[in-house]
DRENDO-1510 file (C-alpha; in Angstrom, 1 decimal, always signed):
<recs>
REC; n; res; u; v; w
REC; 1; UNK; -108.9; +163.9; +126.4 .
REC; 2; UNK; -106.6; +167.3; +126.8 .
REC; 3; UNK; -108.7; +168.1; +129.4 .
REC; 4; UNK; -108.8; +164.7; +131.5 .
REC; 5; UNK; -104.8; +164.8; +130.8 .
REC; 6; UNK; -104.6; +168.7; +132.4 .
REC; 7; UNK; -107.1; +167.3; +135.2 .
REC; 8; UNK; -104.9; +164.3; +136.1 .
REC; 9; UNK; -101.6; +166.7; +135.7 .
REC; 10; UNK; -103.1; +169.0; +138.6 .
REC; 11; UNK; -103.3; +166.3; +140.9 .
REC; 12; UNK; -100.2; +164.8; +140.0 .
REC; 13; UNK; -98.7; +168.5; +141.0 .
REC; 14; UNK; -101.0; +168.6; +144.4 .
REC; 15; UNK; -99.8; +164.6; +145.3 .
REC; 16; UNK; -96.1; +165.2; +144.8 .
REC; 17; UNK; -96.4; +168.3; +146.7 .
REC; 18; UNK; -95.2; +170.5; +143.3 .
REC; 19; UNK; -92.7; +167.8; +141.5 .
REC; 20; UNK; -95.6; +166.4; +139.1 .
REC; 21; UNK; -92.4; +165.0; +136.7 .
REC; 22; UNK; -90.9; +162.4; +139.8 .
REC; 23; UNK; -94.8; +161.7; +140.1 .
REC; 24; UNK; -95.2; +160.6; +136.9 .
REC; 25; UNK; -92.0; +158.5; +136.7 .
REC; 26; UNK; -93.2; +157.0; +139.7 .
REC; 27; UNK; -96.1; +156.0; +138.5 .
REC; 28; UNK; -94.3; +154.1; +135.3 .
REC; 29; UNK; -92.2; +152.9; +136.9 .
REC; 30; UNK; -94.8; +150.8; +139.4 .
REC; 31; UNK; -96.2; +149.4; +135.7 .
REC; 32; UNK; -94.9; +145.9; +134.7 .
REC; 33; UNK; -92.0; +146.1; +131.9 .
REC; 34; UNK; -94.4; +144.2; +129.5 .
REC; 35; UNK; -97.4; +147.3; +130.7 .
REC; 36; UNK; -94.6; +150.2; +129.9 .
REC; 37; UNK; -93.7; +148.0; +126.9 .
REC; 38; UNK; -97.4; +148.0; +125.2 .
REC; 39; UNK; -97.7; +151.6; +126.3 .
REC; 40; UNK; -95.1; +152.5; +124.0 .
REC; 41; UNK; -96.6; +150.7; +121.3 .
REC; 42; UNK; -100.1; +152.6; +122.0 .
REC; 43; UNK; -98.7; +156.1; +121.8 .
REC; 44; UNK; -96.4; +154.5; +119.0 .
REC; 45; UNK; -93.7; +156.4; +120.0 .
REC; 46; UNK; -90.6; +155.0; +118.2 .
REC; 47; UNK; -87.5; +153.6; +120.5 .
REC; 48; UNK; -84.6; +154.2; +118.0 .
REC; 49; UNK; -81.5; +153.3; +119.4 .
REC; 50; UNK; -77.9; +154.8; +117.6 .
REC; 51; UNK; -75.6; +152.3; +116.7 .
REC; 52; UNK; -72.8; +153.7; +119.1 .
REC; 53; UNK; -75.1; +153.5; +122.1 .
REC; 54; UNK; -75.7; +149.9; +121.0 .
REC; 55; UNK; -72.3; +149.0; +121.1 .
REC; 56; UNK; -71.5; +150.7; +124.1 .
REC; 57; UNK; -74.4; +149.0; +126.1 .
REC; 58; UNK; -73.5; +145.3; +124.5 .
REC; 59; UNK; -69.8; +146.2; +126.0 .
REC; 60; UNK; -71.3; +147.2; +129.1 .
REC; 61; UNK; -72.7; +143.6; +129.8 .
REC; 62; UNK; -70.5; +142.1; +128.1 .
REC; 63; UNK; -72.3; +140.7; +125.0 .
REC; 64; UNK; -70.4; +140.1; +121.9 .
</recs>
């Protein structure tokens, strides 16, 4: 798996033309929110959100 992840990171480098990181986010971004949702849930990679940042984004749009 390491290696097909290294392999797919050289191309990523080679198709961006040396910005591999934009390439990447690219690439999620194109996925569907629900795809990028259940990816998250595969690598289970915790989205903790502090309470501050909370209130600041239910400010933002106005949520009470």
């Amino acid at each position: 798996m390491k290696r097909r992840a290294e392999v797919i990171d050289s191309v990523r480098e080679v198709a961006s033309g040396g910005d591999s990181s934009s390439q990447l986010a690219a690439e999620l971004h194109s996925l569907s929110q629900h795809d990028r949702e259940d990816l998250l849930h595969q690598v289970q990679l915790p989205l903790v959100i502090p309470t501050e940042h909370a209130l600041a984004m239910k400010a933002d749009l106005a949520i009470p």
